[in-house]
PDB file with one MODEL, atoms N, CA, C and O in Angstrom:
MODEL        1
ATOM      1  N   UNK A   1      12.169   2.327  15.133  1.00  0.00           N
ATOM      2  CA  UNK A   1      11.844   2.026  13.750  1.00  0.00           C
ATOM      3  C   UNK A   1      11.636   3.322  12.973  1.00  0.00           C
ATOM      4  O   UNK A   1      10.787   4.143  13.321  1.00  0.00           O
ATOM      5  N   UNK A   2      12.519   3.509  11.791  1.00  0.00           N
ATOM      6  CA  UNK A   2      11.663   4.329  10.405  1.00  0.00           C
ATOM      7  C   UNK A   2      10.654   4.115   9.739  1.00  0.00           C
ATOM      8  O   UNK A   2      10.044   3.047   9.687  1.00  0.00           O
ATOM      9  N   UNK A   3      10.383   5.169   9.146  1.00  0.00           N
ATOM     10  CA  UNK A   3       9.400   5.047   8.684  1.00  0.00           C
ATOM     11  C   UNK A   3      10.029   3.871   7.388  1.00  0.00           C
ATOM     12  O   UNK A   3      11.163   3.762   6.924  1.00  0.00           O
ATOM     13  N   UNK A   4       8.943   3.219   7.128  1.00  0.00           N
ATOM     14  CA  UNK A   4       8.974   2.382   5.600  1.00  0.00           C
ATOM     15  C   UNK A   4       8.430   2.458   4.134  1.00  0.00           C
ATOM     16  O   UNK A   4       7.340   1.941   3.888  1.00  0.00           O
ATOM     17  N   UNK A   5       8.831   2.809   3.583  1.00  0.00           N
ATOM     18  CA  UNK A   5       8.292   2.725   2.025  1.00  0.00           C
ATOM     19  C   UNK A   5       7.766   1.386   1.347  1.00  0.00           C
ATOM     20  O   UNK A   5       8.228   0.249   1.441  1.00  0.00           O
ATOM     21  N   UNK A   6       6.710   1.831   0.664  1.00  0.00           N
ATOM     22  CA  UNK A   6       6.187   0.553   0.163  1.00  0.00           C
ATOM     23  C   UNK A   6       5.803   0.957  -1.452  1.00  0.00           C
ATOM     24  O   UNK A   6       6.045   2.042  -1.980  1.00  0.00           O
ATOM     25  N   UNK A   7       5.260  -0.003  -1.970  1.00  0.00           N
ATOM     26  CA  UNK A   7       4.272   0.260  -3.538  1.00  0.00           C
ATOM     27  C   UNK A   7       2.948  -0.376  -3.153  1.00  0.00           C
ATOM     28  O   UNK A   7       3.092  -1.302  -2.355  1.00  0.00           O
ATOM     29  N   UNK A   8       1.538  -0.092  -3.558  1.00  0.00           N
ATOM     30  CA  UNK A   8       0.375  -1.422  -3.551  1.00  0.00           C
ATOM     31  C   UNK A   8       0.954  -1.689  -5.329  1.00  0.00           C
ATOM     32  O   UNK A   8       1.184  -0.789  -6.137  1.00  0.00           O
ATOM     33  N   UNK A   9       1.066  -3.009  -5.542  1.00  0.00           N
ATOM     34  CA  UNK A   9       1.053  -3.247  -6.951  1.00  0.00           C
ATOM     35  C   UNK A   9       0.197  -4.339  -7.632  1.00  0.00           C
ATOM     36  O   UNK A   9       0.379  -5.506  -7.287  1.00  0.00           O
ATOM     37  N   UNK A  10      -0.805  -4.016  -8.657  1.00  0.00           N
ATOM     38  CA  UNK A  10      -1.771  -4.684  -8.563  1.00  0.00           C
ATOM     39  C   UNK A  10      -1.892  -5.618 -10.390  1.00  0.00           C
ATOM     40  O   UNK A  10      -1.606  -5.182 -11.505  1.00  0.00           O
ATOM     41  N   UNK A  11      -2.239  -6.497 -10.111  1.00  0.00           N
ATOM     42  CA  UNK A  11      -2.437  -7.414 -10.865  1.00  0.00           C
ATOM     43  C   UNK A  11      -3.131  -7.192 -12.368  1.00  0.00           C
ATOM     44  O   UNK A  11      -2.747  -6.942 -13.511  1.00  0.00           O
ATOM     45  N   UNK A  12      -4.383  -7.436 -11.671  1.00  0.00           N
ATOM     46  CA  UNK A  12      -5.815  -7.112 -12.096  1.00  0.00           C
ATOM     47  C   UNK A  12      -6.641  -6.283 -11.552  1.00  0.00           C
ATOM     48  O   UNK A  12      -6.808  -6.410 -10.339  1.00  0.00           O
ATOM     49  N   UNK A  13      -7.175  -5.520 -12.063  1.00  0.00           N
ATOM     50  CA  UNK A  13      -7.923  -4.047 -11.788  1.00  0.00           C
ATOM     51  C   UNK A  13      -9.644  -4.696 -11.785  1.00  0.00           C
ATOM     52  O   UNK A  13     -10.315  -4.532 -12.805  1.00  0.00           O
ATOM     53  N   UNK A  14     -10.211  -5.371 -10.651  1.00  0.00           N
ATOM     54  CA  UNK A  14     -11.390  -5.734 -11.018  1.00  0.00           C
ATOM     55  C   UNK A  14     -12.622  -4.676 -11.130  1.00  0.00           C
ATOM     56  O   UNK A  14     -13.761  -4.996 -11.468  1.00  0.00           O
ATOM     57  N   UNK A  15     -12.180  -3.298 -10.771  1.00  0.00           N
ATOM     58  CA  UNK A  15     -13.548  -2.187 -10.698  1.00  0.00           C
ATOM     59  C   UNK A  15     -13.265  -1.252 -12.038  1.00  0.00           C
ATOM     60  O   UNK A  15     -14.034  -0.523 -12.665  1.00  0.00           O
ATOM     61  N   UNK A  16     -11.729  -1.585 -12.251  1.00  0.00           N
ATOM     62  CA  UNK A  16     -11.380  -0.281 -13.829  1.00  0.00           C
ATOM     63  C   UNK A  16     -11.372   0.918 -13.333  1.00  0.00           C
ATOM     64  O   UNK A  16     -12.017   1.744 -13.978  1.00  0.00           O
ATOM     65  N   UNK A  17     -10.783   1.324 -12.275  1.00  0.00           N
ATOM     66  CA  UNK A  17     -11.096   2.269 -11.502  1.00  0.00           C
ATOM     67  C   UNK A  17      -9.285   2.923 -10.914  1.00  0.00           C
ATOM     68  O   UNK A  17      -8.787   4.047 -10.853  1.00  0.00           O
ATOM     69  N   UNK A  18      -8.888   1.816 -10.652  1.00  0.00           N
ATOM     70  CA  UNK A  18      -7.301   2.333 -10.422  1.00  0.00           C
ATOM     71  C   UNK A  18      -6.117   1.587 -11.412  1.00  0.00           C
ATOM     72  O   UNK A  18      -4.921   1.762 -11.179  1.00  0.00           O
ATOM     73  N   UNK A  19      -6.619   0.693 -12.602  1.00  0.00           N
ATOM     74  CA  UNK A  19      -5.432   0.437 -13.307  1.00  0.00           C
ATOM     75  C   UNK A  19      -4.592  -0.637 -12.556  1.00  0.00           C
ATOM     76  O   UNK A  19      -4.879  -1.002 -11.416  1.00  0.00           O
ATOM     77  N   UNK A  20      -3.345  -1.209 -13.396  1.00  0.00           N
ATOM     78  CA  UNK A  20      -2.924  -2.254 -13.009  1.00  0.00           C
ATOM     79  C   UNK A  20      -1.142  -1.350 -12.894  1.00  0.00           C
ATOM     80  O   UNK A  20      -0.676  -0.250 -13.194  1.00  0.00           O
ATOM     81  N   UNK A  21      -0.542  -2.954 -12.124  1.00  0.00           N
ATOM     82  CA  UNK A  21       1.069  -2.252 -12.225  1.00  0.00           C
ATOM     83  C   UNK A  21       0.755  -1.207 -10.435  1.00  0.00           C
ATOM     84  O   UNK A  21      -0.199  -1.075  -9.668  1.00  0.00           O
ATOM     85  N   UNK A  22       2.158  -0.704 -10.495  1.00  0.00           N
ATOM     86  CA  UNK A  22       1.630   0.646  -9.664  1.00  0.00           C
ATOM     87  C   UNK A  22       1.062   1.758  -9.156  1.00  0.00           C
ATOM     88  O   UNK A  22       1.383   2.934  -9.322  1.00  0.00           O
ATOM     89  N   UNK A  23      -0.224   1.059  -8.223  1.00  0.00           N
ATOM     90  CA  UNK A  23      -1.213   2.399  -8.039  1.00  0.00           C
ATOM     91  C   UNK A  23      -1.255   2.945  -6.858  1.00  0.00           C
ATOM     92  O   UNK A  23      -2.284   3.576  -6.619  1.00  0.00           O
ATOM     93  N   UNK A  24      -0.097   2.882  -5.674  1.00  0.00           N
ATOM     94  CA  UNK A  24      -0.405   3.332  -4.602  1.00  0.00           C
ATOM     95  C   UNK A  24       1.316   3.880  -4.098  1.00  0.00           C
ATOM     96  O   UNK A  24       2.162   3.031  -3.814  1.00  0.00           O
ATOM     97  N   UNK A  25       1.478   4.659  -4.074  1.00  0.00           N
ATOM     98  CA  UNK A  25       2.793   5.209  -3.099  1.00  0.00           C
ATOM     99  C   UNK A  25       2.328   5.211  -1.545  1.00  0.00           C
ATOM    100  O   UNK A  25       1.313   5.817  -1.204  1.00  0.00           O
ATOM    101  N   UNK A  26       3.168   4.463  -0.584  1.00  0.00           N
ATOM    102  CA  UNK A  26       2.632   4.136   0.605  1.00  0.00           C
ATOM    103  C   UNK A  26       4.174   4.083   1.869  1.00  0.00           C
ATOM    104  O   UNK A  26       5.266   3.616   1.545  1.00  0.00           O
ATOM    105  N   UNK A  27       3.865   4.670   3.253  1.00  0.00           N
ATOM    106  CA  UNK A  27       4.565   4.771   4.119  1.00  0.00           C
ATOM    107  C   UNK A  27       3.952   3.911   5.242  1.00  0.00           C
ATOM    108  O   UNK A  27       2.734   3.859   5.414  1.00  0.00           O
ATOM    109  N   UNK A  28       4.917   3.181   6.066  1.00  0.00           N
ATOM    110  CA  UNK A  28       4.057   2.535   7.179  1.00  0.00           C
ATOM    111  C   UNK A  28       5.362   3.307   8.312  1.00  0.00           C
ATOM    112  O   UNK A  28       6.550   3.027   8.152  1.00  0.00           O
ATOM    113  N   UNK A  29       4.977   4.094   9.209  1.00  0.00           N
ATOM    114  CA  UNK A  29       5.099   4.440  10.318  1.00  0.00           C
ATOM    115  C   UNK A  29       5.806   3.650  11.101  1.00  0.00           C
ATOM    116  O   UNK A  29       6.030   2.456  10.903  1.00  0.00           O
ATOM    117  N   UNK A  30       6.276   4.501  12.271  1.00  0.00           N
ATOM    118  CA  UNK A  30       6.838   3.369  13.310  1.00  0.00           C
ATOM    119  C   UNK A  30       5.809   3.013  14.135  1.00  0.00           C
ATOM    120  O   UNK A  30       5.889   1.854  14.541  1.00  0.00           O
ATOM    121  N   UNK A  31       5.005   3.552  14.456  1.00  0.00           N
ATOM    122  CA  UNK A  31       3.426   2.835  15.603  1.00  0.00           C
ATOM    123  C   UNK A  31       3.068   1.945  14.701  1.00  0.00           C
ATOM    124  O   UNK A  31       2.514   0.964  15.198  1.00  0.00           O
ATOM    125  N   UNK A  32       3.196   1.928  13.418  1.00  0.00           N
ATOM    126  CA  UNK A  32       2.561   0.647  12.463  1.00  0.00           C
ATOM    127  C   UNK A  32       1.324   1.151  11.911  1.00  0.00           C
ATOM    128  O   UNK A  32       0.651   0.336  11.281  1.00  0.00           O
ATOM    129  N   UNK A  33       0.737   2.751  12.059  1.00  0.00           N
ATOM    130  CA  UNK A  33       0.197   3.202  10.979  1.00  0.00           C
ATOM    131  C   UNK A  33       0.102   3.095   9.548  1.00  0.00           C
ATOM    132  O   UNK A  33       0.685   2.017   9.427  1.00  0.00           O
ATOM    133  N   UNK A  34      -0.216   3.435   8.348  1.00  0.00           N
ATOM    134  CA  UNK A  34      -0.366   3.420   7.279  1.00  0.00           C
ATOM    135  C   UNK A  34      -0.492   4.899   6.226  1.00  0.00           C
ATOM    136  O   UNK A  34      -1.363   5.699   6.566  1.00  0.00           O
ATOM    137  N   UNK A  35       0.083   5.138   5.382  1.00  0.00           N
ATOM    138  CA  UNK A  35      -0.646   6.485   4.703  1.00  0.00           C
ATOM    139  C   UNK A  35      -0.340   5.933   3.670  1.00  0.00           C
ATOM    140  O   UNK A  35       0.653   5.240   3.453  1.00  0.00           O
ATOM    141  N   UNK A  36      -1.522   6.328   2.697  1.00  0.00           N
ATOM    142  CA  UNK A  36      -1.501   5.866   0.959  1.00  0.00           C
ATOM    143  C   UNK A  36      -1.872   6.832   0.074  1.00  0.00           C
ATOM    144  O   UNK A  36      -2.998   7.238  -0.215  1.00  0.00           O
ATOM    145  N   UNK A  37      -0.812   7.149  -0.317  1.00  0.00           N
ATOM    146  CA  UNK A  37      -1.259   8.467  -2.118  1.00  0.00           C
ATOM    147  C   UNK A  37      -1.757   7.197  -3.321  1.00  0.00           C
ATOM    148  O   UNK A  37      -0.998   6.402  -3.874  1.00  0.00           O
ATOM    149  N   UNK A  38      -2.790   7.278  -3.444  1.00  0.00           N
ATOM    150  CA  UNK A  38      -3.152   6.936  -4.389  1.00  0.00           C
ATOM    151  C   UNK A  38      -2.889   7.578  -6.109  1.00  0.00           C
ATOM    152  O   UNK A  38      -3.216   8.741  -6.344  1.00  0.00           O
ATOM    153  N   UNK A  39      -2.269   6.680  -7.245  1.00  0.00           N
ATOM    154  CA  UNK A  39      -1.576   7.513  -8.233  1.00  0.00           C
ATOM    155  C   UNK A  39      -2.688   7.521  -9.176  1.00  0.00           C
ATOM    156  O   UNK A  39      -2.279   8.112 -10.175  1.00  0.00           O
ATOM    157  N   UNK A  40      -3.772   7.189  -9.327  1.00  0.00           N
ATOM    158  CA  UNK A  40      -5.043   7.156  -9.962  1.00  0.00           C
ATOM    159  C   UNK A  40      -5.142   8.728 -10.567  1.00  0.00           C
ATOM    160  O   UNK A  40      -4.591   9.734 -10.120  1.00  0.00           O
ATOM    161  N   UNK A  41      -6.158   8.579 -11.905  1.00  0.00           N
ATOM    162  CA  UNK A  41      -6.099  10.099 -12.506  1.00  0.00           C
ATOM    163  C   UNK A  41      -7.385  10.636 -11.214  1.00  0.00           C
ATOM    164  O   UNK A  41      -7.886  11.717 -11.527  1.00  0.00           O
ATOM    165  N   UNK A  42      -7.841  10.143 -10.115  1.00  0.00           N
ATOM    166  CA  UNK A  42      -8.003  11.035  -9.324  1.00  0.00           C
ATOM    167  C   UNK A  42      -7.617  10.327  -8.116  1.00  0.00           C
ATOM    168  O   UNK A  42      -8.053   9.324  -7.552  1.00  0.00           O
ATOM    169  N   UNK A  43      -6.553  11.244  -7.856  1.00  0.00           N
ATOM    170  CA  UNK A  43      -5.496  10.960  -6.319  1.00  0.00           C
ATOM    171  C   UNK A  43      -5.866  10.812  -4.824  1.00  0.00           C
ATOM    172  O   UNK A  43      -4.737  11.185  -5.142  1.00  0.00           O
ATOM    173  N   UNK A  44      -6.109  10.717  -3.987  1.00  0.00           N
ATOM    174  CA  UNK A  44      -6.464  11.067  -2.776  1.00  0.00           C
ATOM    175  C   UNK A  44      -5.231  10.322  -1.863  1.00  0.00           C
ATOM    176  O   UNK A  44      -4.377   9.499  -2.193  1.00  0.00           O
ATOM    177  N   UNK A  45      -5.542  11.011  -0.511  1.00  0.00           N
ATOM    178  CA  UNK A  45      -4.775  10.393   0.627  1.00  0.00           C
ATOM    179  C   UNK A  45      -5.173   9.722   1.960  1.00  0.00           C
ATOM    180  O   UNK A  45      -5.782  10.333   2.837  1.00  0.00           O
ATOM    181  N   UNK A  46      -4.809   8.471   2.059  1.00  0.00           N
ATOM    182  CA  UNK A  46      -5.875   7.638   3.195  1.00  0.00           C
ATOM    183  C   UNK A  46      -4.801   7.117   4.163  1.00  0.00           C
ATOM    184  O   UNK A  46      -3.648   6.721   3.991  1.00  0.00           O
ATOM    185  N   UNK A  47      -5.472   7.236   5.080  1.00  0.00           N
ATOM    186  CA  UNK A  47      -4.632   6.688   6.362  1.00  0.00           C
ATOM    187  C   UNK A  47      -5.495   5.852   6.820  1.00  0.00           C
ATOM    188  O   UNK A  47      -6.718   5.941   6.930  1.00  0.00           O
ATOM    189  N   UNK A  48      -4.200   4.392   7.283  1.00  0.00           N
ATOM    190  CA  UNK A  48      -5.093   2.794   8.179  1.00  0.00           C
ATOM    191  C   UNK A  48      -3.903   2.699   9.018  1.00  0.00           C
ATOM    192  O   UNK A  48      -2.731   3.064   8.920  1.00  0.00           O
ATOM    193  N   UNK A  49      -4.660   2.042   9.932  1.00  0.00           N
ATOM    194  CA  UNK A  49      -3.815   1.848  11.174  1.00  0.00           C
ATOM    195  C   UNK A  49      -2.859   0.718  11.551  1.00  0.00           C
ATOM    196  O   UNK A  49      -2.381   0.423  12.647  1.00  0.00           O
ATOM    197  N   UNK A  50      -2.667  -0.001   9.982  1.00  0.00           N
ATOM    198  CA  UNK A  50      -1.981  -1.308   9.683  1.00  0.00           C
ATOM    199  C   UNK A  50      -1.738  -1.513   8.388  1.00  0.00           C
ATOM    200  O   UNK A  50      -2.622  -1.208   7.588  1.00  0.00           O
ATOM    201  N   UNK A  51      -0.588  -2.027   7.951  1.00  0.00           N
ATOM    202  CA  UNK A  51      -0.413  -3.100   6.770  1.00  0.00           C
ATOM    203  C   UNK A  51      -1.739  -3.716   6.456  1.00  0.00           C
ATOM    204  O   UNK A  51      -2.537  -3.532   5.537  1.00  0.00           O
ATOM    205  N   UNK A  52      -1.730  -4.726   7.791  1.00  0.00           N
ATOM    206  CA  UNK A  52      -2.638  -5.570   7.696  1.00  0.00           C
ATOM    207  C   UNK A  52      -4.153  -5.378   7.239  1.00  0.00           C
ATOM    208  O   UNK A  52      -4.795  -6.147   6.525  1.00  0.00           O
ATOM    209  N   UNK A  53      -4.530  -4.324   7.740  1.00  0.00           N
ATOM    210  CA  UNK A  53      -5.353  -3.004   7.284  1.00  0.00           C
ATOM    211  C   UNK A  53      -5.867  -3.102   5.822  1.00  0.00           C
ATOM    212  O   UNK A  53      -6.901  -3.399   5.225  1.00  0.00           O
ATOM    213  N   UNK A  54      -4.646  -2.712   5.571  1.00  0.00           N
ATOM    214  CA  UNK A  54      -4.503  -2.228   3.879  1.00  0.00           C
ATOM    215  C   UNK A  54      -4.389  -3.397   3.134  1.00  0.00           C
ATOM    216  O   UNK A  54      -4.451  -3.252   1.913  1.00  0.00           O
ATOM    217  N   UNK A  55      -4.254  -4.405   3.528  1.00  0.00           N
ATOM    218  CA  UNK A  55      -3.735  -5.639   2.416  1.00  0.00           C
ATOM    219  C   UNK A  55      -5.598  -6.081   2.732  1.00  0.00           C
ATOM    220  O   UNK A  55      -6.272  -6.189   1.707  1.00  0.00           O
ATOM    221  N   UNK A  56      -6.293  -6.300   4.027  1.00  0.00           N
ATOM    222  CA  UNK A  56      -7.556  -6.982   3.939  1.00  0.00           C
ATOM    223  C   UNK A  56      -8.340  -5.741   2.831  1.00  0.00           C
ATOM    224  O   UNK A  56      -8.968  -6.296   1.929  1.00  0.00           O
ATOM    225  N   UNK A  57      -8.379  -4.421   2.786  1.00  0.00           N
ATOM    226  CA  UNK A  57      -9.357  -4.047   2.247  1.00  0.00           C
ATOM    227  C   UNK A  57      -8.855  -3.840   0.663  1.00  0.00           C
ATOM    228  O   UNK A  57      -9.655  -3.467  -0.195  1.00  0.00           O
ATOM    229  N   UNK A  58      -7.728  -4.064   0.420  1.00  0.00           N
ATOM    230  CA  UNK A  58      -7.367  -2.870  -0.962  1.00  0.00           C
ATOM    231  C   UNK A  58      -6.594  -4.373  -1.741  1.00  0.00           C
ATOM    232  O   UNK A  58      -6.349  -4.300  -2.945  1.00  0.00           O
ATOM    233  N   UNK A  59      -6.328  -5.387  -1.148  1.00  0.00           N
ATOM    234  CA  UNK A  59      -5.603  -7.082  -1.405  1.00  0.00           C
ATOM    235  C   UNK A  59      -6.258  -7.434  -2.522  1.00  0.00           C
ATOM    236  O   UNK A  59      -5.430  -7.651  -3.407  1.00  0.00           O
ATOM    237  N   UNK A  60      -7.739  -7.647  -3.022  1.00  0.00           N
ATOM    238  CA  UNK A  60      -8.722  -8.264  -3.264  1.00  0.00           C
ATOM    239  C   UNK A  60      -8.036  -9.942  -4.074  1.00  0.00           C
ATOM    240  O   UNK A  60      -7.836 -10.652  -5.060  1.00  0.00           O
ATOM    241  N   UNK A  61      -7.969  -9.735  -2.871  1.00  0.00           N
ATOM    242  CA  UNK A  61      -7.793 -11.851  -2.845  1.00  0.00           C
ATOM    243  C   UNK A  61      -6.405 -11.383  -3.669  1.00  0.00           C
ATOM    244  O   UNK A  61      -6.620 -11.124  -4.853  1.00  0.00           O
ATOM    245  N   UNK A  62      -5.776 -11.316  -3.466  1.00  0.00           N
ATOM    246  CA  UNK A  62      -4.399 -11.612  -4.231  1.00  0.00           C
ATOM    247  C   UNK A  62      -3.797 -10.871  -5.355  1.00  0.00           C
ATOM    248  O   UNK A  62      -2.626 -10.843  -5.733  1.00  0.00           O
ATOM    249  N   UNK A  63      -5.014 -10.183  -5.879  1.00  0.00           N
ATOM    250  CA  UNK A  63      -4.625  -9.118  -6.953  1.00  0.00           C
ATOM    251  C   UNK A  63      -3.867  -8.105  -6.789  1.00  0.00           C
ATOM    252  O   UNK A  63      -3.400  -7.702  -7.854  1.00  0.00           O
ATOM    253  N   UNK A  64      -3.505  -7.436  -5.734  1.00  0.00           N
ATOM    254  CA  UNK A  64      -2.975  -6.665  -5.174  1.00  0.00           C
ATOM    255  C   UNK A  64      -2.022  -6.725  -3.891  1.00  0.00           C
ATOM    256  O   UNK A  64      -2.419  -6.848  -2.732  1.00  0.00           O
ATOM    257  N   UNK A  65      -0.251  -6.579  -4.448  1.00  0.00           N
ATOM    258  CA  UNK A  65       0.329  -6.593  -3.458  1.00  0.00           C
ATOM    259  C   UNK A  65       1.348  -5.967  -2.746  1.00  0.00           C
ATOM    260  O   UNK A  65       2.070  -5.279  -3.467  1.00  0.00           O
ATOM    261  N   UNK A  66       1.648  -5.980  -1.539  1.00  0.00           N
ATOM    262  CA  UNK A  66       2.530  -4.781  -1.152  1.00  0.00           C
ATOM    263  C   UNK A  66       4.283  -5.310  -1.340  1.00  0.00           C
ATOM    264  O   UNK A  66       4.916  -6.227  -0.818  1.00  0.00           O
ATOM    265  N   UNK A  67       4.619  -4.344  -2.241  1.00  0.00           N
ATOM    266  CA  UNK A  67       5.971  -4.279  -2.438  1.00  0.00           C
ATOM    267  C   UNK A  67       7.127  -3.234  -1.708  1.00  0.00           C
ATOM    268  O   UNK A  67       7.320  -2.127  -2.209  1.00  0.00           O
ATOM    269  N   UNK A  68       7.500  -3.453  -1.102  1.00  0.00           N
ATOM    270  CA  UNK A  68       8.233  -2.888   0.156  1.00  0.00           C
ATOM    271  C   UNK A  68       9.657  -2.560  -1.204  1.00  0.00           C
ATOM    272  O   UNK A  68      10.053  -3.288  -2.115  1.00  0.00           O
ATOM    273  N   UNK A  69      10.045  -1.311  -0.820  1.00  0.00           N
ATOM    274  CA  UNK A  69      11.090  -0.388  -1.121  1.00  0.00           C
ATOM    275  C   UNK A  69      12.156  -0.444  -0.757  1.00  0.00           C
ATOM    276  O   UNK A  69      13.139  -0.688  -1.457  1.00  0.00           O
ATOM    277  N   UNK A  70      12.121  -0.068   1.249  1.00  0.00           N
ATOM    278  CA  UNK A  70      12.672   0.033   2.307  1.00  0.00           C
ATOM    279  C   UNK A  70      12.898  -1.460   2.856  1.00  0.00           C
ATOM    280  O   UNK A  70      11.878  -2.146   2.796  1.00  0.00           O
ATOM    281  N   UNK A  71      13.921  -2.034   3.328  1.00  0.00           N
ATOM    282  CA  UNK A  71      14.245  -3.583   4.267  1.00  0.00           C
ATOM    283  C   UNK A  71      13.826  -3.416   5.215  1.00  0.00           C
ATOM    284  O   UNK A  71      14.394  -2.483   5.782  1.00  0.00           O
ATOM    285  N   UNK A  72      12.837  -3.973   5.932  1.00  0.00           N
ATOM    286  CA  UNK A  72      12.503  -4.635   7.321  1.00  0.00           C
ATOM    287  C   UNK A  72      13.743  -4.124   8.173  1.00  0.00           C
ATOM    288  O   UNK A  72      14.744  -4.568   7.610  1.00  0.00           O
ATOM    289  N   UNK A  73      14.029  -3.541   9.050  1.00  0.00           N
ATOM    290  CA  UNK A  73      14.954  -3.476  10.540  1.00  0.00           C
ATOM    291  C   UNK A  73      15.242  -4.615  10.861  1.00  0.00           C
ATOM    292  O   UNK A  73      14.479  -5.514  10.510  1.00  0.00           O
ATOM    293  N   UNK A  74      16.027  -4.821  11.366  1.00  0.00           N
ATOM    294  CA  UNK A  74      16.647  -5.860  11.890  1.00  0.00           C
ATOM    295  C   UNK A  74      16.224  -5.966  13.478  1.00  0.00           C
ATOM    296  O   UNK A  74      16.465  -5.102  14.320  1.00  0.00           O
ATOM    297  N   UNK A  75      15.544  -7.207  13.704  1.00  0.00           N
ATOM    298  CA  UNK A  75      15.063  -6.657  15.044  1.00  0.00           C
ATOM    299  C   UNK A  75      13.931  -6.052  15.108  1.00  0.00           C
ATOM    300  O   UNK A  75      13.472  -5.770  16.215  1.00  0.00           O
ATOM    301  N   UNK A  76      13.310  -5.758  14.044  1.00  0.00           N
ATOM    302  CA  UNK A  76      12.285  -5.164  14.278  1.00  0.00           C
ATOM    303  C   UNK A  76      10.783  -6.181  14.134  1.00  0.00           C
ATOM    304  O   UNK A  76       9.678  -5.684  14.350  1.00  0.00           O
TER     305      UNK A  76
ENDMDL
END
């Protein structure tokens, strides 16, 4: 597996803190790691050890979702 490209793209901004639309440039690994640039006027870089990861903490119920760039592998 390649690596995968993603977006977090978010709905509703419930803290006013990262804005709505596209706020996250994101790679998921082939072990199924995570890394996220956050595009916020203050940026940082976080690593989770899953999608799944990232959708329970950063999801908030539905407001926020991951938009994949890159196609799924075939087989994978």
């Amino acid at each position: 597996m390649i690596p995968r490209r993603f977006h977090l793209f978010r709905l509703e901004d419930e803290t006013g803190v990262s804005g709505t639309g596209v706020i996250v440039e994101g790679v998921e690994f082939s072990d199924g790691s995570v890394a996220l640039r956050w595009l916020s006027e203050r940026t940082s870089t976080a690593i989770y050890g899953s999608i799944g990861d990232v959708e329970a903490i950063h999801g908030h119920g539905g407001k926020t979702r991951v938009q994949w760039i890159d196609p799924a592998e075939e087989g994978a």
